[in-house]
N, C-alpha and C positions, 0 to 999 in steps of 0.2 A: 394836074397832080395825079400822080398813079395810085391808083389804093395800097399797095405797101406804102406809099409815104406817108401816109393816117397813121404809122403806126409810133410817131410823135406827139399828135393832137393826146389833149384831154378829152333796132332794125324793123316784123313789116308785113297783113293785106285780108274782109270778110264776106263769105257767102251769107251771113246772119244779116237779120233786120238791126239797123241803126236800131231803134227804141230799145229792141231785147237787148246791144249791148251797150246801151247808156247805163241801164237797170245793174246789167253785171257790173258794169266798173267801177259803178259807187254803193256796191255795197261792201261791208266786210268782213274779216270770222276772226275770232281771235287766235292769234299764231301758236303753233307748237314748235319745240325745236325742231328743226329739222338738220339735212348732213352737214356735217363742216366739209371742209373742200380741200382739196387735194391738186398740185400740181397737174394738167395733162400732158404725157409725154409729147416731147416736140423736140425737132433739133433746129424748127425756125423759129426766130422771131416777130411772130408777128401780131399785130396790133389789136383783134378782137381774139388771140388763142386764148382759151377761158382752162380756169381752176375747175375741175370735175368733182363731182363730189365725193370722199372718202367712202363713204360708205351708200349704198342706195335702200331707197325707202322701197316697202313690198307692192307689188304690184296693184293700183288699182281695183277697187270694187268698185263696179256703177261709174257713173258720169262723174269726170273733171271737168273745172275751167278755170283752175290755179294749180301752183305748186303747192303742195302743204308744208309746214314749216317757216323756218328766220331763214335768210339768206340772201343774198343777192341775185339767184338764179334768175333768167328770162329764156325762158322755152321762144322762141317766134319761129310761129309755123305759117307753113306757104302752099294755099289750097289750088287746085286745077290743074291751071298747066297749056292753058289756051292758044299763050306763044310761045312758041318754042325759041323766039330769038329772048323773049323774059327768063323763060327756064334756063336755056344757055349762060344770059350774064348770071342769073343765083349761083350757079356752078361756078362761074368766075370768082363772083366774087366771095364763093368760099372759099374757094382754092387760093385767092390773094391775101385777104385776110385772116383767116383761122377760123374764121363766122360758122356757127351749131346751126343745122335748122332739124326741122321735119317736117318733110314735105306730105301733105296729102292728096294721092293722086287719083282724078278723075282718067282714069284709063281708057277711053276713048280718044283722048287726045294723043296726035302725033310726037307731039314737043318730048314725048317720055323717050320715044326710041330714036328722035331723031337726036336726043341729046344722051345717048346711053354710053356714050362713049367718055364723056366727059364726068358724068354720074356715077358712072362705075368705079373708080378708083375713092371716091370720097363717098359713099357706101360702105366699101368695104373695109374703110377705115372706121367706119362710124359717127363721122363727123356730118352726113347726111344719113336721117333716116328715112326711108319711107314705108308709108298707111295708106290705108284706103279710103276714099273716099267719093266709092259708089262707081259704078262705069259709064253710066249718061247722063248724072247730077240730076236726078229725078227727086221729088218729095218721097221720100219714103213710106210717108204716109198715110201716101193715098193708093200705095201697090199692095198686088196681093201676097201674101208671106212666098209662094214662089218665085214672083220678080225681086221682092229685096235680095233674097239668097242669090239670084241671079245674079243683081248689081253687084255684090259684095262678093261673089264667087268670081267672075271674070277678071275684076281688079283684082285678086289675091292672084290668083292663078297668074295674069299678066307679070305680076311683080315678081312672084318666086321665077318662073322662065326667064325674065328678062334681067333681072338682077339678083338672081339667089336670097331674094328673102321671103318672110314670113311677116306678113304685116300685122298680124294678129298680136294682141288683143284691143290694138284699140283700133276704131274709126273715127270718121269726124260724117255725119248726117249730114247732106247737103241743107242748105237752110237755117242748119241748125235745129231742122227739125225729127224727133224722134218719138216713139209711144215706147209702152209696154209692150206691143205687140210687132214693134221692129224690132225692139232689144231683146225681144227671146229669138227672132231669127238670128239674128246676128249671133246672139251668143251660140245657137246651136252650131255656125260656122268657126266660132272660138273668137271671135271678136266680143268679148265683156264690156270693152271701156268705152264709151263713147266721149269724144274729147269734142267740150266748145270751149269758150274763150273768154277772156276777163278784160278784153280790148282789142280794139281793130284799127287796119291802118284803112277802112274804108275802100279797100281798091279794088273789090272785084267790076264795078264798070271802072269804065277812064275816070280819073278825077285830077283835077293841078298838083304839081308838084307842091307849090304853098300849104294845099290842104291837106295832102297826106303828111308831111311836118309837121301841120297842127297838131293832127292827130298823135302821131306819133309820140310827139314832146309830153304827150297828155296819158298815153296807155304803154308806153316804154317803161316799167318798171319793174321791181324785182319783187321775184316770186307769183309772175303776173304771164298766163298762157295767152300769147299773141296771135290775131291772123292775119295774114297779109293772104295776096293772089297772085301769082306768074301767070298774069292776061295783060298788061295794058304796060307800056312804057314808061310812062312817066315813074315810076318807081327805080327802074335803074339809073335816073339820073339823080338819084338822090341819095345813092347809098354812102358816099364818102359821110352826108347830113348826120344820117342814121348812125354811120359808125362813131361817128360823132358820142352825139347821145350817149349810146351805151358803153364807150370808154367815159364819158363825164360821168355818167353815171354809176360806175365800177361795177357793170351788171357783169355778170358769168352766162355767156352763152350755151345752154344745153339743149340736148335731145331729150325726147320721153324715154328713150332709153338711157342716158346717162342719169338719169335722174327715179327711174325706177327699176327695179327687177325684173328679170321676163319671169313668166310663170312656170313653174316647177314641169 
């Protein structure tokens, strides 16, 4: 079955330590409204095109790893970029499907330019965003305020040349780990937000296709910022699953952009 034929049926992947996001996923804050949602223009129909939100919430201060507000919203963003034949099918299958991501890209890797062809046109529609996330996935950590800027200069630089954009304001910290003292480089680069996650599909090693479903069935939810990783296969044989899912689950697939404001 072709992924347009999903579009009858009633997504994905974490550089973070499993513990840190057991911790996030069961915790929780009490909701505020957030946007009601709105049609997105489209002249196909296809089976994950998502309702965007009417109106967007203002940009981020400090660290996310939810959406704030009610809604159905699911952000699932997708770190690295290790295969290029993984980055490829994502490009697929947003282009078959209607499927939101944002990607966050380790810009050392090939997989960005060798699939820029395919990338570009869902870009610049918006229906792919992409951030940064750092140029050799190094701990942030443990560099000195000159290498972060580094990491976080090359990837931006990379992006705006290769696909005309601005990845800024947010990042995603390899590890998921960040300080004080990366997040004033960062910000001096205008990168403010740093984005982790409120659930993973586990996949940045290999893992079975069974266990990222688990996963999946378990941190696919709305108003819940997802990770997945474009390294390892077994994730594109499972996206029909996935799409699955988030049509049962009448999630609204967004970017960080359709769901917030850029900054002034």
């Amino acid at each position: 079955m072709t992924l347009l034929a999903l579009g009858t049926v009633e997504v994905l992947t974490a550089c973070g330590k499993s513990s840190a996001e057991e911790a996030v996923a069961n915790t929780s804050s009490a909701p505020t409204n957030g946007p009601t949602a709105t049609a997105a223009p489209s002249t196909a129909n296809l089976p994950l095109q998502s309702a965007l939100p009417a109106t967007k919430r203002p940009t981020p201060t400090g660290q996310i790893d939810r959406l704030p507000g009610r809604g159905r919203f699911l952000s699932l963003t997708v770190d690295d970029g290790a295969s290029s034949e993984v980055v490829g099918a994502y490009a697929d299958f947003a282009r078959e499907t209607g499927a939101r991501f944002t990607f966050f890209v380790t810009g050392q890797y090939d997989s960005w330019r060798d699939n820029r062809k395919a990338l570009l046109p869902l870009v610049e529609s918006g229906q792919i965003q992409l951030s940064n996330h750092s140029w050799s996935h190094p701990d942030l950590t443990t560099l000195s305020a000159k290498s972060v800027a580094d990491e976080l200069g090359r990837t931006g630089k990379f992006l705006r040349n290769q696909f005309g954009v601005e990845a800024a304001p947010y990042f995603r910290p390899p590890f998921g780990n960040h300080n004080a003292a990366v997040d004033a480089v960062a910000a001096d680069a205008g990168y403010t937000v740093p984005v982790l996650w409120y659930g993973s599909l586990s996949d940045s090693g290999e893992i079975t296709e069974k266990y990222l479903l688990q996963v999946a069935r378990q941190y696919l939810r709305a108003q819940r910022i997802v990770i997945g990783h474009a390294n390892h296969a077994p994730v594109t044989r499972v996206f029909g699953e996935l799409a699955e899912i988030i049509q049962r689950r009448r999630l609204q697939m967004v970017t960080l952009d359709d769901y917030f404001a850029r900054p002034a």
